[in-house]
C-alpha positions, 0 to 999 in steps of 0.5 A, a space after each residue: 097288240 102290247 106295247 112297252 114304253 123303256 126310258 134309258 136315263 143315260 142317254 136321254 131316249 127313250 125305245 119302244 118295243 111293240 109286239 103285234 100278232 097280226 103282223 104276219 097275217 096281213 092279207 096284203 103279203 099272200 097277193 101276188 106281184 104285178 107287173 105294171 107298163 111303164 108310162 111317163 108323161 112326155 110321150 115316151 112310146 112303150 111298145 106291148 102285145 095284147 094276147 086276148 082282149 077279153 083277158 083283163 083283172 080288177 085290182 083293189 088298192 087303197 089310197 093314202 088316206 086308206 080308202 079302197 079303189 078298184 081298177 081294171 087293167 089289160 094284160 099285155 106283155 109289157 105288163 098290166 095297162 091300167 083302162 081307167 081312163 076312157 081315153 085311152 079306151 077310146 084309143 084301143 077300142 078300134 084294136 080290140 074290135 079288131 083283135 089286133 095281135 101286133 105290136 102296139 106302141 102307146 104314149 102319154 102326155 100330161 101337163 103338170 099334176 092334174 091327169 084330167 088333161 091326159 092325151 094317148 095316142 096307140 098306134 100299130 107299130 109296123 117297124 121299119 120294112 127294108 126293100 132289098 133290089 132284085 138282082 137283074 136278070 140275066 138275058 140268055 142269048 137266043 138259040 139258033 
């Protein structure tokens, strides 16, 4: 990396000028995007599918202050449901034992900033079902 210090007098600041090689061999540019579901912390339902329970990847991020981490996320058609929280494994482990298809709804609670008291509830979203009344049936008068 070659960096050149210019100092222009009549306007008192000073440009810096860096020339850096390995700015377009970043690694990170080649991942590809993901899309994540969305969660807030009052309980907002979210509502995903999950198409195969054993179809999961591990993601690897580094931190503010540049340490890695890896994650484990579901892929669901919401997005990636990060399960790094065992309650929340806790809650879909009763779908996924059943290979659950249907539409799942999922809230998260959390107080503040510390995610240690986080609460999930997942549920199967059965919609609304509508009854529609039968018409009566009409009575034949008996034949003679």
């Amino acid at each position: 990396m070659e960096v050149t210090l210019e100092l222009i007098k009549p306007f008192d600041y000073c440009r810096l000028t860096m020339t850096n090689n390995n700015l377009w061999n970043d690694e990170e540019l080649d991942r590809e995007e993901y899309e994540f579901l969305p969660l807030d912390n009052i309980g907002t339902p979210t509502f995903f599918r999950v198409g195969n329970w054993n179809s999961y990847e591990e993601l690897s991020f580094r931190n503010q202050q540049g340490n890695l981490f890896t994650r484990t996320y579901l892929h669901t058609t919401a997005g990636l449901l990060p399960l790094s929280s065992v309650r929340l494994r806790r809650e879909l482990k009763k779908f996924a034992d059943a290979n659950e298809k249907g539409e799942l709804t999922i809230q998260r609670w959390c107080e503040g900033s510390d995610t240690r008291s986080t609460v999930f509830k997942v549920e199967l979203h059965k919609g609304v079902v509508v009854k529609k009344k039968k018409p009566p049936v009409q009575k034949r008068p008996k034949s003679k």
